[in-house]
C-alpha positions as MATLAB code, in Angstrom:
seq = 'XXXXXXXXXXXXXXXXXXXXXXXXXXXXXXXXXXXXXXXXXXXXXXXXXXXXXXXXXXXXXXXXXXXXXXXXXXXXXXXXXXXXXXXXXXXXXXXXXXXXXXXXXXXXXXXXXXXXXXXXXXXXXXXXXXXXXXXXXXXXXXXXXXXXXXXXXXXXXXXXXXXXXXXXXXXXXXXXXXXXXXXXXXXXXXXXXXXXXXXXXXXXXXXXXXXXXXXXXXXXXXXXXXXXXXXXXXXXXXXXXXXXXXXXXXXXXXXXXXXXXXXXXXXXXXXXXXXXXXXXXXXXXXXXXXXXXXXXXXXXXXXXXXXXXXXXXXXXXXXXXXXXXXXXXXXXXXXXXXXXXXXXXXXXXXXXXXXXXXXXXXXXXXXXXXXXXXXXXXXXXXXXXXXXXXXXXXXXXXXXXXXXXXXXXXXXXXXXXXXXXX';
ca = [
     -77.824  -14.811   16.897;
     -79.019  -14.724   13.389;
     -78.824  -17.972   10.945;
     -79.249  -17.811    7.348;
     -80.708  -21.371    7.508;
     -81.410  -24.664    9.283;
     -81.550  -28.129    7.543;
     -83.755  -31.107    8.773;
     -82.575  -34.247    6.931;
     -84.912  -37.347    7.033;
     -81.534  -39.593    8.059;
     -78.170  -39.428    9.991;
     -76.120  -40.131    7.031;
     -77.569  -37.391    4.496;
     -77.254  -34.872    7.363;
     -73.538  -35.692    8.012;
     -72.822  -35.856    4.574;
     -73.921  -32.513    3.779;
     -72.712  -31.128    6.794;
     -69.140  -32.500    5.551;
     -69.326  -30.526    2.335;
     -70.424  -27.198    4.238;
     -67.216  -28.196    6.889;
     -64.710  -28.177    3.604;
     -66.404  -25.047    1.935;
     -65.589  -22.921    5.350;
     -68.973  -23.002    6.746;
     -69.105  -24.337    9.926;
     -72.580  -26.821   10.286;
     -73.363  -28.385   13.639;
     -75.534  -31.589   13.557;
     -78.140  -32.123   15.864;
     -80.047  -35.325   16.646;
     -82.525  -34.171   19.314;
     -84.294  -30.805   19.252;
     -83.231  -29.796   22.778;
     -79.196  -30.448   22.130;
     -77.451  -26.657   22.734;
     -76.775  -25.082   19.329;
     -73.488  -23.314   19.078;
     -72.549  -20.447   17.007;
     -73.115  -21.311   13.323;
     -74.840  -19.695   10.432;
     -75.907  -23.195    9.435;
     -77.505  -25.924   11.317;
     -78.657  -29.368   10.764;
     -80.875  -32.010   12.237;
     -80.591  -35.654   11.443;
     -83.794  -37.506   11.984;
     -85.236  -40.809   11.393;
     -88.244  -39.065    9.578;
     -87.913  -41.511    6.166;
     -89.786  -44.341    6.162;
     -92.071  -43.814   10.133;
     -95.368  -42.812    9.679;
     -96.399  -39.540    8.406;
     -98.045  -37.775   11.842;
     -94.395  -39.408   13.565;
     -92.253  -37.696   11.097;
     -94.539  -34.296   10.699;
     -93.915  -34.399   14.455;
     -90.606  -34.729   14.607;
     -89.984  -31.784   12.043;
     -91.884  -29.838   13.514;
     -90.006  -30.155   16.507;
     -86.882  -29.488   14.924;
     -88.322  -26.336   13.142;
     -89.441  -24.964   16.162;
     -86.189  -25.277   18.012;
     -84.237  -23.962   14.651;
     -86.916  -20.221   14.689;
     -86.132  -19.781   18.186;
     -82.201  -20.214   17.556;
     -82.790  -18.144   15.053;
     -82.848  -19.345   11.824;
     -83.951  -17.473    9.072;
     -85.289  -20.048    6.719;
     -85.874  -23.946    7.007;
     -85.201  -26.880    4.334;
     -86.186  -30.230    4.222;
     -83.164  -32.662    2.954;
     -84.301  -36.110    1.453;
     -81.775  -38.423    0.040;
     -80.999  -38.461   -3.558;
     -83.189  -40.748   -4.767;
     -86.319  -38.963   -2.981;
     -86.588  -42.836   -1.418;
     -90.244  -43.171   -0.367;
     -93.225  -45.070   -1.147;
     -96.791  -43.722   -1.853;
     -97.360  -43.312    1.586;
     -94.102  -41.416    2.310;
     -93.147  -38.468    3.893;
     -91.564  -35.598    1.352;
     -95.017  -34.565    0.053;
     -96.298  -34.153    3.471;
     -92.757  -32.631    5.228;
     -92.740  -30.036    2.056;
     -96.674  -28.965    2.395;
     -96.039  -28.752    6.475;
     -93.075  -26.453    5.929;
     -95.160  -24.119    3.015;
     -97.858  -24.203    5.924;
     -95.053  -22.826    8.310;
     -94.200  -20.374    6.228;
     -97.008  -19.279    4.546;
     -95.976  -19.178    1.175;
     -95.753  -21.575   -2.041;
     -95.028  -23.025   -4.559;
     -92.332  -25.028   -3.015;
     -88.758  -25.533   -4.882;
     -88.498  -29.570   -5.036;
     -85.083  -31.383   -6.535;
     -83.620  -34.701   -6.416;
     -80.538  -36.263   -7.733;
     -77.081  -36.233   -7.098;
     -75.117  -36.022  -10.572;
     -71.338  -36.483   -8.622;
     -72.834  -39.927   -8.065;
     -74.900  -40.942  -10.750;
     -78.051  -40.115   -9.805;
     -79.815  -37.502  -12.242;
     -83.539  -36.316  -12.920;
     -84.326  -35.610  -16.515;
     -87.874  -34.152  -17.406;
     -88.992  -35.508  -14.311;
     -87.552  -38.714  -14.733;
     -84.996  -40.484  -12.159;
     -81.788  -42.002  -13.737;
     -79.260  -44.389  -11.363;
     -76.468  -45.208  -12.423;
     -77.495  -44.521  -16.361;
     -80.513  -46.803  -15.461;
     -84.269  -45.538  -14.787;
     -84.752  -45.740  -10.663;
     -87.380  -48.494  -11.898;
     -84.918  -50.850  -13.699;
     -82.150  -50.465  -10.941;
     -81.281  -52.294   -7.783;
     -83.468  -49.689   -6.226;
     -86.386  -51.090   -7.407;
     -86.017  -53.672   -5.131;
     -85.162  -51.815   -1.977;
     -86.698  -53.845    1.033;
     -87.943  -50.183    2.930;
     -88.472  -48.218    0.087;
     -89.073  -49.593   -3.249;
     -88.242  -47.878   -6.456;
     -91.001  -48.488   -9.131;
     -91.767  -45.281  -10.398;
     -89.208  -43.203  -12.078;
     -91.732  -39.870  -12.868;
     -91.126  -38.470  -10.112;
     -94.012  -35.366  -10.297;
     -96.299  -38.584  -10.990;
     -94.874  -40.091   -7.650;
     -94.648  -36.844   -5.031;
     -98.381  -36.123   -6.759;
     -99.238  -39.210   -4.646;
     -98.211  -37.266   -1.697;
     -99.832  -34.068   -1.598;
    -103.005  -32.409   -2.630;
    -101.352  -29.873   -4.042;
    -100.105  -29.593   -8.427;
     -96.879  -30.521   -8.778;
     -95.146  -28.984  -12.054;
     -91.902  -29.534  -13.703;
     -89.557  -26.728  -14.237;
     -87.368  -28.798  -16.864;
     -83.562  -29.018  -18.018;
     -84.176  -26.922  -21.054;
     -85.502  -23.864  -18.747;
     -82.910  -24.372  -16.592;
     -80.391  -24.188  -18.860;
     -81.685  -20.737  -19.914;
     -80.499  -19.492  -17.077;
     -81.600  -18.244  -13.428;
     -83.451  -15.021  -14.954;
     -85.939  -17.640  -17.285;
     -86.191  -20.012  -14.138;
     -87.582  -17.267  -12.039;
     -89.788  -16.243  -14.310;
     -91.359  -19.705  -15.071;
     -91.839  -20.154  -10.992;
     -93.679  -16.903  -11.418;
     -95.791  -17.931  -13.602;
     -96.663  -21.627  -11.947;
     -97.324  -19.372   -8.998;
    -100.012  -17.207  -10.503;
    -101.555  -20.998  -11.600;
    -101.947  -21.935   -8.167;
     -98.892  -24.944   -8.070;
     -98.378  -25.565   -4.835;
     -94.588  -27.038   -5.809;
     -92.131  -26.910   -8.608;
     -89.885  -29.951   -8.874;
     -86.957  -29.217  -10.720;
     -84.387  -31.464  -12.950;
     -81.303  -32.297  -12.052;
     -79.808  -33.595  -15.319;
     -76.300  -32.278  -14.628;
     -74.281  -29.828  -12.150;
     -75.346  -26.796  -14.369;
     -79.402  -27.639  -13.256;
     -78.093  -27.715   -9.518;
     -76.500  -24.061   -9.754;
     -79.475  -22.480  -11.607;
     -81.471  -23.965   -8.905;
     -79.327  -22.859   -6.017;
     -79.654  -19.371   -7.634;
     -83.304  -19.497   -7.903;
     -83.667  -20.641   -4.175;
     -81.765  -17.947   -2.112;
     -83.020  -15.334   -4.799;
     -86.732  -16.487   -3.694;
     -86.545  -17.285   -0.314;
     -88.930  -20.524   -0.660;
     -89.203  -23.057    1.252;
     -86.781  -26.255   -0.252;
     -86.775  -29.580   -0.317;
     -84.153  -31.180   -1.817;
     -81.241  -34.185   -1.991;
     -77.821  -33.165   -1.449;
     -76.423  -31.631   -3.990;
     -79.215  -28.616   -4.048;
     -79.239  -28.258   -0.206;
     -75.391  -27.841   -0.582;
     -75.323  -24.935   -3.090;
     -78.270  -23.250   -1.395;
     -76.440  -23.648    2.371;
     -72.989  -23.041    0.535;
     -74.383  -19.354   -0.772;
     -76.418  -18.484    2.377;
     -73.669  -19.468    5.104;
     -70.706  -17.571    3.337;
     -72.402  -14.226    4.023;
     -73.277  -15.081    7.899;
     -70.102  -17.300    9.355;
     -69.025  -16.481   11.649;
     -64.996  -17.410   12.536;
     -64.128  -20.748   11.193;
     -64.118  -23.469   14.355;
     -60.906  -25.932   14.026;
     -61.687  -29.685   13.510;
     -61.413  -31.940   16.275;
     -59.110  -35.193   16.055;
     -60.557  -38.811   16.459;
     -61.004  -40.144   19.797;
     -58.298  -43.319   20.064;
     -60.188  -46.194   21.795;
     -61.221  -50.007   20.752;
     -63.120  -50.284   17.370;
     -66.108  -51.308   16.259;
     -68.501  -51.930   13.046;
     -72.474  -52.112   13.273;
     -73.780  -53.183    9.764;
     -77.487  -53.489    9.695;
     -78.116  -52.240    5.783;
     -78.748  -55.247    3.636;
     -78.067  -55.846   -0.046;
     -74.265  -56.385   -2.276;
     -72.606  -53.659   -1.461;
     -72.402  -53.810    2.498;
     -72.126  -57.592    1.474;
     -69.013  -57.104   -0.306;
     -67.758  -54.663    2.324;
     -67.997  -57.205    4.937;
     -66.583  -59.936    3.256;
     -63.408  -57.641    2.866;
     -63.240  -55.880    6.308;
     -63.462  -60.301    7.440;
     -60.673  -61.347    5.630;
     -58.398  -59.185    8.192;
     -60.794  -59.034   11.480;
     -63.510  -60.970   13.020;
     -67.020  -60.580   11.666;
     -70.322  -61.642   13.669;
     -73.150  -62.115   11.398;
     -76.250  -62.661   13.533;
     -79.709  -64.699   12.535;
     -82.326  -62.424   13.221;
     -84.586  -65.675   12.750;
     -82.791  -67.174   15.915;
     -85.094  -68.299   18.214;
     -82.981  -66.946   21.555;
     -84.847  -63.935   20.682;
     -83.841  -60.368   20.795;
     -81.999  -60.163   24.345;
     -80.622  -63.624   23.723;
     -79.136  -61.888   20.478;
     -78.190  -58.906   22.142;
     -76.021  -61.314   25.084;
     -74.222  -63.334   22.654;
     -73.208  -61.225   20.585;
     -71.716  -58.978   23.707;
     -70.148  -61.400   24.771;
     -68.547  -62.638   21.633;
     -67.045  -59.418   21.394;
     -65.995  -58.935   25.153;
     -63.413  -62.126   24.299;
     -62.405  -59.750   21.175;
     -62.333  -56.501   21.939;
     -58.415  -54.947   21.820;
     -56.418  -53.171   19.321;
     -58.055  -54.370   16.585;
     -61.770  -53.768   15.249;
     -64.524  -56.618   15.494;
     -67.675  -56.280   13.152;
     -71.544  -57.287   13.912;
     -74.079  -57.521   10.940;
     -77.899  -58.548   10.568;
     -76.778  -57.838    6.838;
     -77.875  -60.650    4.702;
     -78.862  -61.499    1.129;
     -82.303  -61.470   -0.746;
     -83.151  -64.953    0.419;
     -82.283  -63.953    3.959;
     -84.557  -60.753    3.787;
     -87.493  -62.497    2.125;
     -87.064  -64.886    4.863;
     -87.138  -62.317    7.716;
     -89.811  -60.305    6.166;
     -92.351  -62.875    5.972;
     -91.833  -63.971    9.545;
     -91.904  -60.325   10.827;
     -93.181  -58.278    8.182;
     -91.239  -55.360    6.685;
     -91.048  -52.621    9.090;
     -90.974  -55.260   12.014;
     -88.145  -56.948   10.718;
     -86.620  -53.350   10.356;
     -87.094  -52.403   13.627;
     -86.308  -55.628   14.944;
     -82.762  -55.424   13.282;
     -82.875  -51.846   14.470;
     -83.426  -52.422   18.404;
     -80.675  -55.403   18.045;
     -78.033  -53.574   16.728;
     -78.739  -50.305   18.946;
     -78.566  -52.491   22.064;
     -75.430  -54.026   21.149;
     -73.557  -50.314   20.093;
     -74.883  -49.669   24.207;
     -73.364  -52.218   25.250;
     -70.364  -51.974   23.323;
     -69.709  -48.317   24.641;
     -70.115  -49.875   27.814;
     -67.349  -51.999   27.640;
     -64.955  -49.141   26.272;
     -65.760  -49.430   22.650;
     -65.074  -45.575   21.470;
     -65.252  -45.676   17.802;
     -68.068  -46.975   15.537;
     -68.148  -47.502   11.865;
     -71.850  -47.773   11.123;
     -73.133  -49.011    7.450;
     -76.669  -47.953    6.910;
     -78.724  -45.015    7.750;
     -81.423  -46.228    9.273;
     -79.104  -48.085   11.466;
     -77.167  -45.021   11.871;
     -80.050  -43.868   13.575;
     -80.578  -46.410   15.480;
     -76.871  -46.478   16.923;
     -77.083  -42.910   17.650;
     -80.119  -43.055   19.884;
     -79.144  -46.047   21.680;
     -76.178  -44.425   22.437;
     -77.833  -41.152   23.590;
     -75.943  -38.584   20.846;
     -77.403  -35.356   21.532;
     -75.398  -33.929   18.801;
     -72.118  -34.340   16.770;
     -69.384  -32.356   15.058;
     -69.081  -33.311   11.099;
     -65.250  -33.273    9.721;
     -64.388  -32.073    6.148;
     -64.663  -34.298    3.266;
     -61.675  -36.274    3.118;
     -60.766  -39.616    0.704;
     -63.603  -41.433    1.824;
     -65.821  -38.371    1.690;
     -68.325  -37.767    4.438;
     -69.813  -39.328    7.573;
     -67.094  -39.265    9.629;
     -67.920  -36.916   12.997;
     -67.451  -36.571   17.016;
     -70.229  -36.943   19.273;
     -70.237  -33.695   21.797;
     -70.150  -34.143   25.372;
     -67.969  -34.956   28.552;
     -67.157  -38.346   26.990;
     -66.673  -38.072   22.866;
     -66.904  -40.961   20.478;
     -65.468  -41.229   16.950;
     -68.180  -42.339   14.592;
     -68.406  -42.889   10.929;
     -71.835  -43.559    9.384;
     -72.137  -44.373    5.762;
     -74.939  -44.943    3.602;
     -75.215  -48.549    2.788;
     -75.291  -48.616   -0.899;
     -71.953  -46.628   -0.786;
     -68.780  -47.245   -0.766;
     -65.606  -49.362   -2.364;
     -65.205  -52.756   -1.069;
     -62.760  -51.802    1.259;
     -64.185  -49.010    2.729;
     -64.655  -50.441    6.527;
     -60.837  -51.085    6.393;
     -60.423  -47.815    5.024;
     -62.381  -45.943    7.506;
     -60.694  -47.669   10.424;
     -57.360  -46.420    9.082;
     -58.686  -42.921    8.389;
     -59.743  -42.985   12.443;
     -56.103  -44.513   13.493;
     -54.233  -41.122   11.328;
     -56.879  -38.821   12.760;
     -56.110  -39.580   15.978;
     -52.042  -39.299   15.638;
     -52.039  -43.214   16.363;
];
């Protein structure tokens, strides 16, 4: 069949969450994790991928997987979703995924937007905002994957790519779709290669969505953008809406591997009713002795009510892990731990998982061999909450670290027990 578009997002929890948004707007989205998972009917598909912070040739390889498998299904047009603060480093990947995709489909400049207004995160003449603070003077300036230094973002993505970056501002913006066009034009017949575009409010995101089915350019984009543009595309090729499942009932449990406050303060909350294991990735028993005790902590736990297993810690802790592995080590260190221990939890009958973090999301998912997963609408906690496909479904709700009310793990174990009729 025909698809108006498919969506590769550079993490599981971006991809769920905008798959969520399309579920509520009518538009049924599918979610795939691995390019050979069976794609059913659906004039909008999405791929969550670990593509943010591993090397450039690994990610460019992994896209292009993905875009392959999305042109033979069918697809019409391909975006590349980022998160909304375009993390990266100088290094990074959304230069080189948006020039690989312009490659792909022979044509530039490239429409480029980050931001997410709805949650505080805007882009004003080029320059990010969080929370009412530049990206620079936030807490994501000290982000242990993917620090925040910069807040000009053309400066930044310029780092990226051979290719001019320009700014198509607020001010144009707010002049409507017909003046937008007409400045891409013109950056076109200069030879830019990509427009980035501000997000200062909800206004800039509509303009932009506009501009970008009008166009038919390739996209790269945070949420709210890739939402609009899927949102106007999918309405004119779904086909008949495809009911929501309910939760699978089964033991719970929560995987926490994001580090900082917030997941902090989530823990300490979800602990004060259930039992929390906080494991020492410093601890000398290794990564299989890690793996074992934690198991079988839980095995003497496991029941009606949900356990929780972190390698979340504070600064200290992460400067302290860092220098003995080094950054990405101790990432993928945390990573492999936590994966093996979701196995093994499945293995012992576990069937729902509340995951903080998305790159330990990612790593849940492919330890537990998730092909591909069906998104539910937004609800009170918003997004991230799906069901893996297959002969044996799990319930799974993956949230971005940073986000979220204190409460939220209790919360989302309550949202599973009324999904499921318990």
């Amino acid at each position: 069949m025909q698809r108006a578009l498919g969506i590769v997002a550079d993490d599981f929890t971006g991809a769920l969450m905008v798959a969520g948004y399309l579920e509520s707007a009518g538009i049924h989205c599918p979610v795939l994790f691995r390019p050979e998972a069976k794609i059913p009917p659906a004039a909008v598909v999405m791929a969550g991928t670990r593509t943010r912070t591993v090397p450039v040739a690994q990610a460019l390889a992994e896209l292009g997987r993905f875009t392959d498998a999305f042109l033979r299904a069918g697809c019409r047009r391909i975006a590349y979703k980022a998160c909304a603060t375009f993390d990266s480093t100088e290094d990074g990947n959304i230069g080189p995924a948006a020039d690989y995709l312009a490659d792909r489909a022979g044509m530039r400049p490239v429409l480029m937007s980050a931001g997410f207004p709805r949650f505080g995160t805007t882009v004003h003449q080029g320059y990010m905002f969080y929370r009412g603070r530049l990206v620079s003077e936030s807490i994501k300036r000290f982000d242990p994957l993917t620090p925040m230094s910069d807040p000009d973002l053309v400066r930044f993505l310029g780092r990226q790519t051979p290719h001019r970056i320009a700014l198509l501002n607020h001010a144009t913006l707010r002049s409507g779709a017909d003046a937008a066009l007409a400045a891409i034009e013109a950056f076109a017949d200069e030879g830019v290669g990509h427009v980035f575009l501000d997000t200062t409010d909800d206004g800039d995101v509509e303009t932009a969505a506009k501009i970008a089915a009008a166009m038919n350019r390739v996209v790269v984009a945070s949420d709210p953008l890739i939402i609009a543009y899927a949102t106007r595309l999918g309405h004119a090729m779904q086909p008949d809406p495809v009911p929501s499942p309910q939760h699978v009932d089964g033991p719970t449990a929560v995987i926490a591997g994001s580090v900082g406050p917030v997941v902090l303060a989530q823990l300490a909350a979800f602990s004060a009713n259930h039992p929390l294991l906080t494991l020492d990735l410093l601890d000398p028993a290794g990564e299989e002795g890690l793996v074992s005790a934690a198991l079988d902590w839980a095995s003497r736990r496991l029941g009606a009510a949900p356990l929780a297993i972190s390698t979340a810690t504070g600064p200290e802790g992460v400067a302290a892990v860092q220098a003995a592995f080094g950054r990405v080590e101790a990432a993928r260190r945390a990573e492999l731990i936590l994966g093996a221990i979701a196995r093994g939890l499945r293995d012992r009958g576990v069937r729902r998982f509340i995951v903080a973090g998305g790159e330990t999301s990612g790593a849940v998912v492919d330890a537990l061999g998730i092909a591909a997963v069906r998104a539910l609408p937004e609800g009170p906690l918003g997004t991230g909450f799906c069901i893996s496909c297959g002969p044996t479904p799990l319930s799974l709700y993956l949230k971005p670290g940073k986000l979220g009310a204190d409460d939220i793990l209790l919360s989302a174990v309550e949202a599973m027990n009324q999904w499921s009729g318990r």
